[in-house]
C-alpha positions in Angstrom: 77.1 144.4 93.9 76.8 143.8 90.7 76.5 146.7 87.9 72.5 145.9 87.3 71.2 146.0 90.5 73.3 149.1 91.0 71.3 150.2 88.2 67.8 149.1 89.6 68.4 150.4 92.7 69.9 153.6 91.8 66.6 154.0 89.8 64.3 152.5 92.8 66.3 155.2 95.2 65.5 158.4 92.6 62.0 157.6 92.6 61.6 157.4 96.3 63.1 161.1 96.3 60.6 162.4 93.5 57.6 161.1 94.9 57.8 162.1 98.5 58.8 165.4 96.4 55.8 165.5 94.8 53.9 164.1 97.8 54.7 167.0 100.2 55.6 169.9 97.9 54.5 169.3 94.4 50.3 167.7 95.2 49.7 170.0 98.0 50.5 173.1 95.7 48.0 172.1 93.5 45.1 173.4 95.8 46.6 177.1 95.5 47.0 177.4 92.0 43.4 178.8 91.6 41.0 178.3 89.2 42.0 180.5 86.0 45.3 178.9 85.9 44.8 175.5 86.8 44.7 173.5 83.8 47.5 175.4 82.0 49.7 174.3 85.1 48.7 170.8 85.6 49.0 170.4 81.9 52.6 171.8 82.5 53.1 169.7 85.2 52.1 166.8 84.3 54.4 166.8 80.9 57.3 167.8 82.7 57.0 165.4 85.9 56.6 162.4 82.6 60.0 163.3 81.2 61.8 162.7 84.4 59.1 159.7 86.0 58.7 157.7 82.8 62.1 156.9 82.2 63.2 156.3 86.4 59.9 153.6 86.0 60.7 151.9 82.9 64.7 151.8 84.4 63.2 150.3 87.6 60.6 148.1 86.0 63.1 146.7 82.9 65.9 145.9 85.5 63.8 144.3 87.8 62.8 142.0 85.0 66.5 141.8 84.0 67.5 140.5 87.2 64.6 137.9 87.5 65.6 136.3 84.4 69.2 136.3 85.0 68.6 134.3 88.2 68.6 136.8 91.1 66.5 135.1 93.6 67.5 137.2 96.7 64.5 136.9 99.6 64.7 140.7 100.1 64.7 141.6 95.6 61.6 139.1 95.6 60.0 140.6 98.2 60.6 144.3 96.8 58.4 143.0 93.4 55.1 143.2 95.2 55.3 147.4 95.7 57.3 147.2 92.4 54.0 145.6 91.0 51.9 147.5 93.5 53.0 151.1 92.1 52.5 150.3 88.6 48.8 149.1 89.1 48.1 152.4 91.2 49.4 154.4 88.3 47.7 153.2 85.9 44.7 152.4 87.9 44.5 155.4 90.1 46.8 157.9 89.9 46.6 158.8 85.8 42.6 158.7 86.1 42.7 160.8 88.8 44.8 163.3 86.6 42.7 163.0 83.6 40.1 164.4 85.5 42.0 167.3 86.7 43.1 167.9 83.4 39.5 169.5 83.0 40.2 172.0 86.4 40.6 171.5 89.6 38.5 169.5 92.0 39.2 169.8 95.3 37.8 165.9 96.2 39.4 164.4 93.0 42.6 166.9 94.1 42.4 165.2 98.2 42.0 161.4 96.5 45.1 162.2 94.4 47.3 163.2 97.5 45.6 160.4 99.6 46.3 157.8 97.1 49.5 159.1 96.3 50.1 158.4 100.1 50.5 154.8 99.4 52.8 155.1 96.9 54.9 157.4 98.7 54.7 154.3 101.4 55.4 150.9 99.1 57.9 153.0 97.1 59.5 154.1 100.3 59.1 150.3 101.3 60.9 149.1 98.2 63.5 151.3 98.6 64.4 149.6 102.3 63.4 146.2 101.0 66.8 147.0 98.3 68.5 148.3 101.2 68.7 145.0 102.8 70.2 142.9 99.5 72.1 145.8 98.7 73.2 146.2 102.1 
């Protein structure tokens, strides 16, 4: 396996870890921070998680593109671009909305479409992970 898809799926494999992390431990907290405190801890949060998800995406996103362009044409590396492509729309889309508006305090229905939306994620970036699993393989 060459030294970039290493790379690519080392980075896909690390964000699969963090976001059923946050899925099932970090999201679900959320809801029992209480009101006083919750913007001074989803304002903490949500700097801390960028540091370590920011760099993981643009790793996974920039390699990706790196092996496309260098000719990688693997059914299985294809395949893993549409949640590759799928993930970036919902965080852009979805999921950073969704925070802006807890940024003001909590909501419990903004707070249950966050974990429900970040349900799929947790699902396609699961589902990439296998799809690299099987060229990796």
């Amino acid at each position: 396996m060459s030294l970039l898809l290493s790379v690519h799926s080392a980075s896909t494999w690390a964000l699969v870890g963090l976001i059923w992390t946050i899925q099932c431990v970090h999201y679900p907290l959320f809801a029992l921070v209480g009101a006083e405190n919750f913007a001074s801890y989803h304002q903490r949060h949500t700097t801390q998680i960028t540091w370590i998800v920011a760099p993981l995406m643009l790793t996974e996103l920039g390699s990706a593109a790196w092996l496309v362009i260098a000719g990688a044409r693997d059914p299985w590396l294809l395949a893993s671009l549409i949640p590759l492509a799928f993930n970036w729309l919902s965080t852009w889309r979805v999921q950073i909305p969704l925070h802006d508006r807890l940024a003001g305090g909590f909501e419990a229905q903004v707070h249950r479409r966050l974990v429900r939306s970040n349900g799929w994620r947790t699902a396609s970036w699961t589902l990439r992970g296998i799809l690299l699993l099987m060229v990796t393989g």
